[in-house]
C-alpha positions as semicolon CSV with decimal commas, in nm:
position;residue;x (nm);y (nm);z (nm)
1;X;1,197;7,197;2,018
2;X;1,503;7,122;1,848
3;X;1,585;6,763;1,682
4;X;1,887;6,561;1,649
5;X;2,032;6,603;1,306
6;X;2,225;6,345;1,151
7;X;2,502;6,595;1,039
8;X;2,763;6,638;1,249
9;X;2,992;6,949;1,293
10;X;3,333;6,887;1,089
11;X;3,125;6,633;0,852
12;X;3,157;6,727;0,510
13;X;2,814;6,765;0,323
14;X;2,701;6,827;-0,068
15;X;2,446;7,124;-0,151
16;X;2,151;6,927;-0,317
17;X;1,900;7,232;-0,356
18;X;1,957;7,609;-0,389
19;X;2,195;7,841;-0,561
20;X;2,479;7,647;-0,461
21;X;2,378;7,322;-0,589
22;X;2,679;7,089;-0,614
23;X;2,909;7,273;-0,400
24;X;3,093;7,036;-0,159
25;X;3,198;7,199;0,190
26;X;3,299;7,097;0,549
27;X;3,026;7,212;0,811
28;X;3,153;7,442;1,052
29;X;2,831;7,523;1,255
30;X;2,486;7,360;1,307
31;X;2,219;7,552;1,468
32;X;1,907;7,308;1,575
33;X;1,650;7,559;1,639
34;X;1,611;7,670;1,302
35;X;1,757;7,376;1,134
36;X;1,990;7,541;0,957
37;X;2,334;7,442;0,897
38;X;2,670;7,695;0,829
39;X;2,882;7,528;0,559
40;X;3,250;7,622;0,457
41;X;3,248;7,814;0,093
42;X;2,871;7,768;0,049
43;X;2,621;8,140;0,021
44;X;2,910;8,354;0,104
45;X;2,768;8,660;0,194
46;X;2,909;9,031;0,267
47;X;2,877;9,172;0,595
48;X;2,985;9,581;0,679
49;X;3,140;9,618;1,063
50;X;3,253;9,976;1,135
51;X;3,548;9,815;1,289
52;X;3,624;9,517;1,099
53;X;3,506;9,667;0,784
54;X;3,334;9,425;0,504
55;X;3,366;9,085;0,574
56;X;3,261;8,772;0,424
57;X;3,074;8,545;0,600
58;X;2,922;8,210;0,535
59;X;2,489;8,185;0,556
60;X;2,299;7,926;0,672
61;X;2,153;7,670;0,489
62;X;1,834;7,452;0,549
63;X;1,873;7,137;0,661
64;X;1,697;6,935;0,419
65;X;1,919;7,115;0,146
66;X;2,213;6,926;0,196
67;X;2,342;6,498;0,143
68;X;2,604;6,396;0,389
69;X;2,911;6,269;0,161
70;X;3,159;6,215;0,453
71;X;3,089;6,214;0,821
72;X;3,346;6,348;1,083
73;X;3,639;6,198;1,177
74;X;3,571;5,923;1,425
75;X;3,737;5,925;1,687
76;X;4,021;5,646;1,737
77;X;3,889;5,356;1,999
78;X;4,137;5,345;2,337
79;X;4,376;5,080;2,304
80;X;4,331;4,814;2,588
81;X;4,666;4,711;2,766
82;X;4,765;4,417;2,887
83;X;4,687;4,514;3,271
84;X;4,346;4,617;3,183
85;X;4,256;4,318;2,970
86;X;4,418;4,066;3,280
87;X;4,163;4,208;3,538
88;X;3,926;4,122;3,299
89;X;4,014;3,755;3,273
């Protein structure tokens, strides 16, 4: 069963463990079932297409490998207008 991870796609994150230790990168995919997370720069690794040729491609890394240093953007709250907050009242 998967579990909710407190990383977030677009948060950026800090490699605390590994090869890459210290490397700072933006997530760009999250994958629950294995608890693994795909970070932007971080274990860059070469992949061979017969179409595409070779390719790098960013690897997963565990969960537990990585300290959240920013979260994502929030998103900006709805700003009330003056009709909405009268019907209110």
């Amino acid at each position: 069963m998967a579990m909710k991870l407190k990383i977030k796609k677009g948060s950026t994150v800090q490699v605390i463990a590994g090869a890459d230790k210290g490397k700072k990168g933006t997530v760009l995919e999250i994958v629950t079932s294995k608890m693994g997370v795909r970070v932007q720069g971080v274990r860059v690794q070469t992949h061979y297409s017969k179409q595409d040729g070779l390719q790098k491609k960013e690897g997963l890394i565990h969960y537990s490998n990585l300290k959240l240093v920013d979260g994502p953007a929030a998103k900006a709250p709805a700003k009330k207008t003056k009709a909405a907050a009268s019907k209110k009242a």
